[in-house]
Backbone as XML, in Angstrom:
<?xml version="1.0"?>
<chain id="A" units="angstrom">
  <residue number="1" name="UNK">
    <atom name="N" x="-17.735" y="6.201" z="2.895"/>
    <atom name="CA" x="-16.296" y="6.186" z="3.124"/>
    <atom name="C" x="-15.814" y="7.619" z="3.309"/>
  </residue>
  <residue number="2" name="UNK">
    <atom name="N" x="-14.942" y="7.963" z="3.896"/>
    <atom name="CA" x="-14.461" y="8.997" z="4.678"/>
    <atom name="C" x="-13.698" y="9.660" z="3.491"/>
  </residue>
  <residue number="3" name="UNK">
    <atom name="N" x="-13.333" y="9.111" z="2.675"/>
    <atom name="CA" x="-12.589" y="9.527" z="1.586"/>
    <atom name="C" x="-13.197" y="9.749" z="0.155"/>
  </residue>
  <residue number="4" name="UNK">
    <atom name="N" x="-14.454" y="9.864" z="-0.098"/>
    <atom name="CA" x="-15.513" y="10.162" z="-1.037"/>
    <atom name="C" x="-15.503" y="11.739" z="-1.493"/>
  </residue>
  <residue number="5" name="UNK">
    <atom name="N" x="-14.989" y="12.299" z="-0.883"/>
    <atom name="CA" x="-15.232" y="13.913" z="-0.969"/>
    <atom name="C" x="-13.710" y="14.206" z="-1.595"/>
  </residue>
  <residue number="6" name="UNK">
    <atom name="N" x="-12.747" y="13.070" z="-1.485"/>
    <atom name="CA" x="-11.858" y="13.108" z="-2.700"/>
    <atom name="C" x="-11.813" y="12.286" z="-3.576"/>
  </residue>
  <residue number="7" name="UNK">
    <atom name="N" x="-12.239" y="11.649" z="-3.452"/>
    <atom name="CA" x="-12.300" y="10.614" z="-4.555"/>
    <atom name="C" x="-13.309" y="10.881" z="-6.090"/>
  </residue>
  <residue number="8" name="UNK">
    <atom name="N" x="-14.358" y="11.582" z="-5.579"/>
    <atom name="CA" x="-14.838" y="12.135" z="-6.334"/>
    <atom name="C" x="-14.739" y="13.768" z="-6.826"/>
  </residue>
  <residue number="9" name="UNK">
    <atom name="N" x="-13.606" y="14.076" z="-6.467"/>
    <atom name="CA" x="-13.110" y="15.462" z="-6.683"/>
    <atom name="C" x="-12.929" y="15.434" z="-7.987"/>
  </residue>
  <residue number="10" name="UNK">
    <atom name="N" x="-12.622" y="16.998" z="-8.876"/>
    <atom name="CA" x="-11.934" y="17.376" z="-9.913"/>
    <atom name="C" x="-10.122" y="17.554" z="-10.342"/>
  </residue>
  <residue number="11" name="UNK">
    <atom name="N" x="-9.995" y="17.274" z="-8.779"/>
    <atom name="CA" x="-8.663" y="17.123" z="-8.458"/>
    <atom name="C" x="-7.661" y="16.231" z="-8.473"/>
  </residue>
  <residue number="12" name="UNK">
    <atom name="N" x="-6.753" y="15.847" z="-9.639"/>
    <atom name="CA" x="-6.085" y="14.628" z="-9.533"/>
    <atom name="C" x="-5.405" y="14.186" z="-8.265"/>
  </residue>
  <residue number="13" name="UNK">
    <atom name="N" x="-4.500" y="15.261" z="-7.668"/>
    <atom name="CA" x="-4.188" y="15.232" z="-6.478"/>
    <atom name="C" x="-5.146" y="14.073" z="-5.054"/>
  </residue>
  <residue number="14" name="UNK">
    <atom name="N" x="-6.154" y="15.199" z="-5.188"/>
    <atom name="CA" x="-7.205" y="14.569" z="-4.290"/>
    <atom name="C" x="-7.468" y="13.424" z="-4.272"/>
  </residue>
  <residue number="15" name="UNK">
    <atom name="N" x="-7.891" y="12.968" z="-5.516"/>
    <atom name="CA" x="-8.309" y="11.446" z="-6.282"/>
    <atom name="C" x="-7.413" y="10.309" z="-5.840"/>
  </residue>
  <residue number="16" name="UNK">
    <atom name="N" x="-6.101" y="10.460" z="-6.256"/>
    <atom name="CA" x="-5.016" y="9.509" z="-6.026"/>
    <atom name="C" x="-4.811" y="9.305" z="-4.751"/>
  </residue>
  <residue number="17" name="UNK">
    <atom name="N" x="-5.001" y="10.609" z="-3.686"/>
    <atom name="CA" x="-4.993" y="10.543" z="-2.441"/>
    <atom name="C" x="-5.712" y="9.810" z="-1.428"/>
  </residue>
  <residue number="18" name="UNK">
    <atom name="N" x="-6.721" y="9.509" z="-2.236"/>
    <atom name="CA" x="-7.986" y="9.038" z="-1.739"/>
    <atom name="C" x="-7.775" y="7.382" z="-1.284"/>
  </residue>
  <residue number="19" name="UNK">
    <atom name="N" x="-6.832" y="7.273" z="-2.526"/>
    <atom name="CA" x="-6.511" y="6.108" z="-2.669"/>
    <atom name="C" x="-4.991" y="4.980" z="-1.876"/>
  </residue>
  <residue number="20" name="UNK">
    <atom name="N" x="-4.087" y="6.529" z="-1.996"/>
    <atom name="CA" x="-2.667" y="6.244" z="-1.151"/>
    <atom name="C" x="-2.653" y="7.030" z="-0.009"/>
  </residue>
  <residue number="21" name="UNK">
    <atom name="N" x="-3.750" y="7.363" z="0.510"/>
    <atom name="CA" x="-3.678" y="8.862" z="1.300"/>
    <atom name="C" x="-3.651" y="7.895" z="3.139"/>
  </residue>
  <residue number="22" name="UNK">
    <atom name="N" x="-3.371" y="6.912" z="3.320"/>
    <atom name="CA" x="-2.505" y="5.800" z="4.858"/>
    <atom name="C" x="-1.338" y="6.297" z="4.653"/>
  </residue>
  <residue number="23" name="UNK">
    <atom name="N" x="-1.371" y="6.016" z="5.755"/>
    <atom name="CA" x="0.576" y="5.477" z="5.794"/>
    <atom name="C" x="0.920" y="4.121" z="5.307"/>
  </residue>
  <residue number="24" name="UNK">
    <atom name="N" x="-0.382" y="3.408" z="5.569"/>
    <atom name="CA" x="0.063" y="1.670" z="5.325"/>
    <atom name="C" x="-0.304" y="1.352" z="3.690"/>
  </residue>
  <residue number="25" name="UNK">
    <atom name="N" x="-0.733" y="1.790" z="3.392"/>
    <atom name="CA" x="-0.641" y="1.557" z="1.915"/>
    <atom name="C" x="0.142" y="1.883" z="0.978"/>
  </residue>
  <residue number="26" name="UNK">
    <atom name="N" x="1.289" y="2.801" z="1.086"/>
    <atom name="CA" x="1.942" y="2.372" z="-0.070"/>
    <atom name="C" x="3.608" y="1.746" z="0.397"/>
  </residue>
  <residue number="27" name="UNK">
    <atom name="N" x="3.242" y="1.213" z="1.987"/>
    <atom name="CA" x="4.087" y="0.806" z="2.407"/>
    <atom name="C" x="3.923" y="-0.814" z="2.127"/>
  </residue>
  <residue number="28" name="UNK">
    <atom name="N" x="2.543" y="-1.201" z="1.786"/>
    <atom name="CA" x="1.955" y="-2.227" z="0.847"/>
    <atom name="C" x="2.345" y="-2.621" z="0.080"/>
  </residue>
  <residue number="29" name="UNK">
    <atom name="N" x="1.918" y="-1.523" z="-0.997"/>
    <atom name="CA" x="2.169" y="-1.543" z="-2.204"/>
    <atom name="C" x="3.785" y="-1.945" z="-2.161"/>
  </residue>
  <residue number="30" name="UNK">
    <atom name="N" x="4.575" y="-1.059" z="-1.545"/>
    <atom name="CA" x="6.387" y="-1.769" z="-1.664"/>
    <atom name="C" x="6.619" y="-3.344" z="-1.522"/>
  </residue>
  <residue number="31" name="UNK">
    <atom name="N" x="5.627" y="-3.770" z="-0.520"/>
    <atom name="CA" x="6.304" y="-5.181" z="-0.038"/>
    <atom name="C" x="5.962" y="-5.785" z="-0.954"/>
  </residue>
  <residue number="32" name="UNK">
    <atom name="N" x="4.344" y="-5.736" z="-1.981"/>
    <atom name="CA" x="4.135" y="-6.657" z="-3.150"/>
    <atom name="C" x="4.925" y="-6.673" z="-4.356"/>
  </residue>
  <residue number="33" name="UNK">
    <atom name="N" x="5.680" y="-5.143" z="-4.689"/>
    <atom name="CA" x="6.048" y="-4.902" z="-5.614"/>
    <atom name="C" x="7.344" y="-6.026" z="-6.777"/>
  </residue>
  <residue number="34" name="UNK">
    <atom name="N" x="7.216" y="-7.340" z="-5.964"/>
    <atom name="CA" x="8.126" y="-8.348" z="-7.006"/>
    <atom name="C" x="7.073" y="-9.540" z="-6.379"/>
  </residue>
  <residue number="35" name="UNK">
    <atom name="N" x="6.518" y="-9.399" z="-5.923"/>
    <atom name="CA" x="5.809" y="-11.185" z="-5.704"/>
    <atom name="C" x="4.132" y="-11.242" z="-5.106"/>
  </residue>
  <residue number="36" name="UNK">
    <atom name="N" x="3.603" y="-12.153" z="-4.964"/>
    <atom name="CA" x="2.394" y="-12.182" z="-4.608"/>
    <atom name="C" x="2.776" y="-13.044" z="-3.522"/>
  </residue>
  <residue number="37" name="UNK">
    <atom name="N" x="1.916" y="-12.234" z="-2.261"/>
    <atom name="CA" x="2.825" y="-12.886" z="-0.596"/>
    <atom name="C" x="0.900" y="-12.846" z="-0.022"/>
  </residue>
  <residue number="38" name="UNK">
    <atom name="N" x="1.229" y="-13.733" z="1.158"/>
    <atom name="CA" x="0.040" y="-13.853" z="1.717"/>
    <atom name="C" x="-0.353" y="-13.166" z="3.226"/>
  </residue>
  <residue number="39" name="UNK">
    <atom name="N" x="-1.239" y="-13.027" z="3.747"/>
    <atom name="CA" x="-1.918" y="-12.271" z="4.649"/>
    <atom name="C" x="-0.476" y="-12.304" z="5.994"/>
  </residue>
  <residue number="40" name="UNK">
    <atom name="N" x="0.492" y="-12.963" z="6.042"/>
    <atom name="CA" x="1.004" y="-13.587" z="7.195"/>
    <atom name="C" x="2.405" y="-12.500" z="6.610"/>
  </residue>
  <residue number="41" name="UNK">
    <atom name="N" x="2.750" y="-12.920" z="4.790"/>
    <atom name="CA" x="4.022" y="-12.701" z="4.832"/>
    <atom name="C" x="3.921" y="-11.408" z="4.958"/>
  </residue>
  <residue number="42" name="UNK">
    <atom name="N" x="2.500" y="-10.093" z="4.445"/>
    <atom name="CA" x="2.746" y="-9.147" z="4.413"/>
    <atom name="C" x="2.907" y="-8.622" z="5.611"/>
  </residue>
  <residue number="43" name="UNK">
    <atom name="N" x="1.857" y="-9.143" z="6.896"/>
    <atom name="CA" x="2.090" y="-8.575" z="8.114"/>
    <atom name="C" x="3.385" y="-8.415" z="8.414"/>
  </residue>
  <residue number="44" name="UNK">
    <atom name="N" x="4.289" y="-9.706" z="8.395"/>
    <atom name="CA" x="5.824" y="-9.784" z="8.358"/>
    <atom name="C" x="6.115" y="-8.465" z="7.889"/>
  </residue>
  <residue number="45" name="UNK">
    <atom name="N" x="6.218" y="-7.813" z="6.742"/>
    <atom name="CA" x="7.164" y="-7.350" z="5.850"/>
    <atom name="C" x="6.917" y="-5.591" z="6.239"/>
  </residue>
  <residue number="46" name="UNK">
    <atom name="N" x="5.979" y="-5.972" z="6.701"/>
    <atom name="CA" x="5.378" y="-4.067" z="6.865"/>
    <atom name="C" x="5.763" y="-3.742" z="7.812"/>
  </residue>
  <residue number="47" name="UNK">
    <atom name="N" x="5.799" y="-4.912" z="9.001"/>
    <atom name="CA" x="6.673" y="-4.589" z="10.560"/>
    <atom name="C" x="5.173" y="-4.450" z="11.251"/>
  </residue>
  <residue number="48" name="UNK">
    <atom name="N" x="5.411" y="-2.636" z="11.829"/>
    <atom name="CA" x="4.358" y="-2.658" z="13.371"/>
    <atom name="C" x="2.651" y="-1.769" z="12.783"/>
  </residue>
  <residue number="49" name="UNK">
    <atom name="N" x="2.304" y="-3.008" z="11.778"/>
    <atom name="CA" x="0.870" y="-2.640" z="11.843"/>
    <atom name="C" x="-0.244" y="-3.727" z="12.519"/>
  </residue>
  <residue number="50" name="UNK">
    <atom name="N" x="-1.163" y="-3.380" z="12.619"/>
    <atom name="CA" x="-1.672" y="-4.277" z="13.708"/>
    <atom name="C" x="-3.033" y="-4.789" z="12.340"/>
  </residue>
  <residue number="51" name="UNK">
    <atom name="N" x="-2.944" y="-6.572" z="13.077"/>
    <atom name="CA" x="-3.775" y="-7.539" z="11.766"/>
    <atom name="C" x="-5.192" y="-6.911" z="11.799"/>
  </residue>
  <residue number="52" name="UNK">
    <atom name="N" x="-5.829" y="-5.929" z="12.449"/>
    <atom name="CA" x="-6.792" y="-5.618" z="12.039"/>
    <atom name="C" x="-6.743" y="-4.432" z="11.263"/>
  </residue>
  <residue number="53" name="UNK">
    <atom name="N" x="-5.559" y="-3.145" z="10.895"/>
    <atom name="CA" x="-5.809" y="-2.671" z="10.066"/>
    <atom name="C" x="-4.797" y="-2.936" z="8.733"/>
  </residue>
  <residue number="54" name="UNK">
    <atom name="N" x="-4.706" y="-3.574" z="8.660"/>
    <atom name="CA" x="-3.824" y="-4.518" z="7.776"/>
    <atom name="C" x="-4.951" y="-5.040" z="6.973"/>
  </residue>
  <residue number="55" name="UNK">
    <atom name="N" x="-6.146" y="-5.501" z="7.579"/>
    <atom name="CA" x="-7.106" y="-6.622" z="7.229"/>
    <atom name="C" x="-8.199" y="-4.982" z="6.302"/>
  </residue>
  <residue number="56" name="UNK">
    <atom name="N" x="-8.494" y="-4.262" z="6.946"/>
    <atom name="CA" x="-9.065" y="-3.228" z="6.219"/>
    <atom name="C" x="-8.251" y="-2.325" z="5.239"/>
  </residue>
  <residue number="57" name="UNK">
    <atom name="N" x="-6.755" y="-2.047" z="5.267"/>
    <atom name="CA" x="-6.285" y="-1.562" z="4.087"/>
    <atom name="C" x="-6.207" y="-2.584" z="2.807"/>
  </residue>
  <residue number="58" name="UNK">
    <atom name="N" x="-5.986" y="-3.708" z="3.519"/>
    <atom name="CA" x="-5.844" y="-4.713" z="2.011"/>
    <atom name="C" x="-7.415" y="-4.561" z="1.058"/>
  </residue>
  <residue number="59" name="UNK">
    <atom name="N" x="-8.557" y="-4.775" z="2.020"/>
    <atom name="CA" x="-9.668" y="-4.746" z="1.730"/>
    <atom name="C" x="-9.961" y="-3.494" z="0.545"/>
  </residue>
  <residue number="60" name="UNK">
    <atom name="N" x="-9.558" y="-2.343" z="1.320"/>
    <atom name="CA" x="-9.566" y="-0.734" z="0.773"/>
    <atom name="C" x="-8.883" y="-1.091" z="-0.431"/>
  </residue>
  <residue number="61" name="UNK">
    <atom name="N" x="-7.349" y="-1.312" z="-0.714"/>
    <atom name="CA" x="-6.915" y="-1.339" z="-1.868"/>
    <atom name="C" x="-7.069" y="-2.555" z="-2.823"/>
  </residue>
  <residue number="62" name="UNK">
    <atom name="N" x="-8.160" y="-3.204" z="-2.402"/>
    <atom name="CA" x="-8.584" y="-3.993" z="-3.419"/>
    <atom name="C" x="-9.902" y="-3.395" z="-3.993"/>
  </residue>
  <residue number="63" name="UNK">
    <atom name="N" x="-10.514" y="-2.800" z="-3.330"/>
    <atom name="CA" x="-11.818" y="-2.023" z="-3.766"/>
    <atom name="C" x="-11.455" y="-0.747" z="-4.224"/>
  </residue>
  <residue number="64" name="UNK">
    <atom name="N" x="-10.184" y="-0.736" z="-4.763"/>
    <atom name="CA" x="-9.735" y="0.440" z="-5.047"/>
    <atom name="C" x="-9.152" y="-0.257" z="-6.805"/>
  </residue>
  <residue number="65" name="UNK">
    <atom name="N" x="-9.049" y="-1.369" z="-6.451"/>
    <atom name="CA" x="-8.122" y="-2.125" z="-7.951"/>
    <atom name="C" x="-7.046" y="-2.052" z="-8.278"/>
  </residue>
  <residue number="66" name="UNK">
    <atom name="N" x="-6.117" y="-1.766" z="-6.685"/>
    <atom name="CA" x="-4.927" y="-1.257" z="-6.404"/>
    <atom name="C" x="-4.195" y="-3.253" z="-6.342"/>
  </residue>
  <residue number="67" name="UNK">
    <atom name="N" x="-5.311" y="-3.686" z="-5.545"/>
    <atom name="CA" x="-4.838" y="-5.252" z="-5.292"/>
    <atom name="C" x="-5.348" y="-6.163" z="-5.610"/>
  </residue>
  <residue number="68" name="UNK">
    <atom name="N" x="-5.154" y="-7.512" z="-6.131"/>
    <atom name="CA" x="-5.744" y="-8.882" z="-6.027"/>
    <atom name="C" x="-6.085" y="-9.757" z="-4.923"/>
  </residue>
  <residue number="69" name="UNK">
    <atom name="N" x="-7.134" y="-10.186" z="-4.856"/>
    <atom name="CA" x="-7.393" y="-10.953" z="-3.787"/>
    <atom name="C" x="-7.046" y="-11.944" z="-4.740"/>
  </residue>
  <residue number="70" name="UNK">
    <atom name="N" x="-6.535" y="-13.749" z="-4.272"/>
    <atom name="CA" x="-6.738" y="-14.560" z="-4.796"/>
    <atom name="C" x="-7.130" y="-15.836" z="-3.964"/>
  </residue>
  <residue number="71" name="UNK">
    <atom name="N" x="-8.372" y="-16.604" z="-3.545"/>
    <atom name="CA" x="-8.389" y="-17.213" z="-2.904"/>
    <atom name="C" x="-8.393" y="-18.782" z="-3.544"/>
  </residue>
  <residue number="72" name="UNK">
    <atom name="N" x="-7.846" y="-19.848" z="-2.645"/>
    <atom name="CA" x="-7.798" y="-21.171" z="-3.368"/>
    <atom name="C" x="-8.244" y="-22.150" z="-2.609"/>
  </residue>
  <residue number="73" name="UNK">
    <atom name="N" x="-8.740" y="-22.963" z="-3.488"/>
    <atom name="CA" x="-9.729" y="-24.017" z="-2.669"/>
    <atom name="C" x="-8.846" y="-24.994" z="-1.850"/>
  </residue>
  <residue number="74" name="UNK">
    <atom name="N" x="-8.181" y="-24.620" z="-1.275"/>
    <atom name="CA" x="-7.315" y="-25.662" z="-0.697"/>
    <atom name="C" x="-7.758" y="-26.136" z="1.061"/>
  </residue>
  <residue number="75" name="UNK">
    <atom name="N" x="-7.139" y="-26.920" z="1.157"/>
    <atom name="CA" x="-7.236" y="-27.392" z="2.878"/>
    <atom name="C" x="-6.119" y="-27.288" z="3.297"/>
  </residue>
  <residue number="76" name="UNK">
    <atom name="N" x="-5.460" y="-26.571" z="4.276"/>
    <atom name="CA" x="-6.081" y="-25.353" z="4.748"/>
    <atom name="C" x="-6.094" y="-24.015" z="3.348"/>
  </residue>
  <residue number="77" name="UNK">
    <atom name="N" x="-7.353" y="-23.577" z="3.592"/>
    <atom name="CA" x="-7.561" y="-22.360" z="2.504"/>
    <atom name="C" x="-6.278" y="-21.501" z="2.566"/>
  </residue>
  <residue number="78" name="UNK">
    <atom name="N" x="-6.011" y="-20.824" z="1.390"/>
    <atom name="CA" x="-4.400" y="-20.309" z="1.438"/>
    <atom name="C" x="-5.232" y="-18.923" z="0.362"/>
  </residue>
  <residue number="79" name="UNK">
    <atom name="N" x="-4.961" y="-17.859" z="0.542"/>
    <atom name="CA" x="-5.252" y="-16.460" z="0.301"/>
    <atom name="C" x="-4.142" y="-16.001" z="0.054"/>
  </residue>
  <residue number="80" name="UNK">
    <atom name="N" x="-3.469" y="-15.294" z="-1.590"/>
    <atom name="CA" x="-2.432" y="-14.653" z="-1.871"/>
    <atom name="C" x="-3.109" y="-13.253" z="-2.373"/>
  </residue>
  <residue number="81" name="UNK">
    <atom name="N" x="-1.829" y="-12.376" z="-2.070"/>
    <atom name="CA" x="-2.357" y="-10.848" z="-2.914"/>
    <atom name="C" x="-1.591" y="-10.779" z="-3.712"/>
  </residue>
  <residue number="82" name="UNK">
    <atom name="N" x="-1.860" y="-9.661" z="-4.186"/>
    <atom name="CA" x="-0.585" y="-9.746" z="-5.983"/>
    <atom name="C" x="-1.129" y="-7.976" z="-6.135"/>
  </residue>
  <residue number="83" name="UNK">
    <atom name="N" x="-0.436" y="-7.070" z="-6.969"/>
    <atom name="CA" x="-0.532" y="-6.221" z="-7.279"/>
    <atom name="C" x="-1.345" y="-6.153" z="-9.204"/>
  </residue>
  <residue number="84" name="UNK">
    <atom name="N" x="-2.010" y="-4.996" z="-8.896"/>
    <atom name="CA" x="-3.099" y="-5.465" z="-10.501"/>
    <atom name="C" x="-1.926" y="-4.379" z="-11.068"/>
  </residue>
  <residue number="85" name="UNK">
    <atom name="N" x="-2.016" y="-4.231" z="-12.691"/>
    <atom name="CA" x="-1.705" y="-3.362" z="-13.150"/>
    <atom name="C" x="-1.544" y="-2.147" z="-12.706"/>
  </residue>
  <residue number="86" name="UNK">
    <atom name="N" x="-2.383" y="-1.121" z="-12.696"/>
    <atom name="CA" x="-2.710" y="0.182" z="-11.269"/>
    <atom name="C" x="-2.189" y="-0.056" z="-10.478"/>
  </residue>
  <residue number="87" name="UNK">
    <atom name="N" x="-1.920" y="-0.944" z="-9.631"/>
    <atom name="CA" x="-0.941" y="-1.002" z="-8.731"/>
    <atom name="C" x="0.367" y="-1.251" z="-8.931"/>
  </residue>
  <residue number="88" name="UNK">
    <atom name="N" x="0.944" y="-1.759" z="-10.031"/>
    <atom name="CA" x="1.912" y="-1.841" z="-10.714"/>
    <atom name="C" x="2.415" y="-0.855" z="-10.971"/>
  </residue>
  <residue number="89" name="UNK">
    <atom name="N" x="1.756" y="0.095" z="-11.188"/>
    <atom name="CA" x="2.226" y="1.437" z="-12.270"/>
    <atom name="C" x="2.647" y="2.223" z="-10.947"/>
  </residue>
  <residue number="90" name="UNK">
    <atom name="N" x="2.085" y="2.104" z="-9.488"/>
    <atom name="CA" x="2.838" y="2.746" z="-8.849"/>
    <atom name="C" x="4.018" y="2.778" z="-8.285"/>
  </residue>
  <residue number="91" name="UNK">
    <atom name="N" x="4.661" y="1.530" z="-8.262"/>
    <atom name="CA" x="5.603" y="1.107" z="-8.171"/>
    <atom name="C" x="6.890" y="2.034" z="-8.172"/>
  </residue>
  <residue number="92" name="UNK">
    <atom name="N" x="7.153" y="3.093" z="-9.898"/>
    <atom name="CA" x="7.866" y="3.537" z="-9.827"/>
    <atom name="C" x="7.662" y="5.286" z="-8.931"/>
  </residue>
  <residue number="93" name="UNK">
    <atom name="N" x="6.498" y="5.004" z="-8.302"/>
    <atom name="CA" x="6.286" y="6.579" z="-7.401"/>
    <atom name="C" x="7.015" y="6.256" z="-6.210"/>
  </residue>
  <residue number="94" name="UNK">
    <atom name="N" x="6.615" y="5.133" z="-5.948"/>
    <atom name="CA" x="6.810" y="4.964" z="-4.283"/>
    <atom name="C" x="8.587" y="4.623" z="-4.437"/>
  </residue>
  <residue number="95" name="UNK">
    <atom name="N" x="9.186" y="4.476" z="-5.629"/>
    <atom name="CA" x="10.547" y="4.364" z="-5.001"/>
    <atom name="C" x="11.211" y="6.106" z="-5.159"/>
  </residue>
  <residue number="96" name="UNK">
    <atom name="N" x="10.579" y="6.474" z="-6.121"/>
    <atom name="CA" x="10.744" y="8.081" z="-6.214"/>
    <atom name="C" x="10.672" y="8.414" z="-4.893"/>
  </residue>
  <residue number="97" name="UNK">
    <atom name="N" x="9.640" y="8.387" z="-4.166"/>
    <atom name="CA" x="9.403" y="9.151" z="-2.775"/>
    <atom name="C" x="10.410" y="8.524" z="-2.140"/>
  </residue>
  <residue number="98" name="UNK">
    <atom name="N" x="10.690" y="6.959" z="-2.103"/>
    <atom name="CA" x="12.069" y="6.954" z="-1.304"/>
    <atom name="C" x="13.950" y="7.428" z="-1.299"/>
  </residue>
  <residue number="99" name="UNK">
    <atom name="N" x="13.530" y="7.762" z="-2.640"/>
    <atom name="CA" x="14.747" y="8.539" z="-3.381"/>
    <atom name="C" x="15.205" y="9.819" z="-2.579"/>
  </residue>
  <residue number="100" name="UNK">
    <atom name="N" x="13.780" y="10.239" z="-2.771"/>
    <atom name="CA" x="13.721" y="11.825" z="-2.615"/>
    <atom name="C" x="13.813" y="11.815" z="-0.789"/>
  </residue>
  <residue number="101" name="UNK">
    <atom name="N" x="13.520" y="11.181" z="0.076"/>
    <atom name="CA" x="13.672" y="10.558" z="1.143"/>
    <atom name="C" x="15.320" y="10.629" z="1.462"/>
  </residue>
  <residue number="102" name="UNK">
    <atom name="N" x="15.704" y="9.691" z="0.925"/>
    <atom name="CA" x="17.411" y="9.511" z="0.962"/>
    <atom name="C" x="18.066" y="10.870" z="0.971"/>
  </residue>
  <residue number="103" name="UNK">
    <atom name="N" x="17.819" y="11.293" z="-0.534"/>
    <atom name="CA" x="18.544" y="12.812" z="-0.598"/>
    <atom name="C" x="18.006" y="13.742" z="0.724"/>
  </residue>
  <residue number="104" name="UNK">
    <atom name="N" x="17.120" y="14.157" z="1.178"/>
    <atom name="CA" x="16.674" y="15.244" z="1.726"/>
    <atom name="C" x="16.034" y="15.177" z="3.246"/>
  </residue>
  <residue number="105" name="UNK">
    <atom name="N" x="16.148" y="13.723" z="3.712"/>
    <atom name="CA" x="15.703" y="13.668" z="4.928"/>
    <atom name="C" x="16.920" y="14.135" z="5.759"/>
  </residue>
  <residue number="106" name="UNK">
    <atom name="N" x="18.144" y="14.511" z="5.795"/>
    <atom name="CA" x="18.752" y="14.515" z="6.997"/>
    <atom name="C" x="18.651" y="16.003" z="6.789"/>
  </residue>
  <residue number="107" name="UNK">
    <atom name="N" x="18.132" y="17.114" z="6.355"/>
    <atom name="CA" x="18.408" y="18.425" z="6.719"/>
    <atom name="C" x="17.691" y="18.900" z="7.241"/>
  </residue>
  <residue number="108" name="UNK">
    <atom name="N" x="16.308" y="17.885" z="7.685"/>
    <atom name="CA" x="15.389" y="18.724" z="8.976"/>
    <atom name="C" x="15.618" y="18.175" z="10.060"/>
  </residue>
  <residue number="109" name="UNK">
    <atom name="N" x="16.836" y="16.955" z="10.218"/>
    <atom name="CA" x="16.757" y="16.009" z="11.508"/>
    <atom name="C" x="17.642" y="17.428" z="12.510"/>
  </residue>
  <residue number="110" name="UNK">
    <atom name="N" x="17.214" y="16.718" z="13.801"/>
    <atom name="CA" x="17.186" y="17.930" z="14.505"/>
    <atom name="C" x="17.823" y="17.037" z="15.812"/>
  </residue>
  <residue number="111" name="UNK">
    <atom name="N" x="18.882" y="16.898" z="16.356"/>
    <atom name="CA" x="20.048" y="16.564" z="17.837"/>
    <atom name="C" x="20.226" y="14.763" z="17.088"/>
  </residue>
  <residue number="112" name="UNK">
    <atom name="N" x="19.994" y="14.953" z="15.966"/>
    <atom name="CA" x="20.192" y="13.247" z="15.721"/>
    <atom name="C" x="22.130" y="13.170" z="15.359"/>
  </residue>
  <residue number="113" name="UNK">
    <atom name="N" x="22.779" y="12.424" z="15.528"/>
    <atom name="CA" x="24.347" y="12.211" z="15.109"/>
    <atom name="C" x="24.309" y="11.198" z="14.152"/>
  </residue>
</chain>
């Protein structure tokens, strides 16, 4: 994995990065953050990512213990994700970063009205 040379760093930075270091993942992590939704609702919710890397970040942040897979024996088979604990706990970062977003994004926008 492309991301091994941080993941196994001394660096907390690095480490965590390794882990949130997409764009689509902790844009993930937001859409689960009150419910466990399935392969269809998240595509929905994230907007313009495309179902094949959608299909490898979910993968990534489950091999990360960021996510739950849950599959059920049903006809037709029905697949929910859910956020584990660890993924829980990030919860309150990713609204921080959108905080900090709100306050401070309009002073680099540049011919926007």
């Amino acid at each position: 994995m492309k991301n091994d040379v941080f993941r196994y760093s001394d660096c907390p930075v690095h480490r965590s990065m390794a882990i949130l270091g997409t764009k689509w993942k902790p844009i993930i992590i937001y859409a689960l953050r009150e419910r466990k939704a399935r392969f269809g609702q998240i595509y929905t919710a994230v907007g313009s990512i495309s179902k094949k890397v959608l299909t490898t970040t979910l993968r990534e942040l489950e091999a990360d213990g960021v996510l739950l897979r849950e599959e059920f024996k049903e006809l037709p088979p029905r697949v929910e994700y859910s956020l584990t604990k660890k993924g829980r706990a990030l919860i309150p970062i990713i609204i921080q970063l959108a905080q900090w977003d709100t306050i401070y994004h309009e002073e680099n926008v540049v011919g926007c009205e």
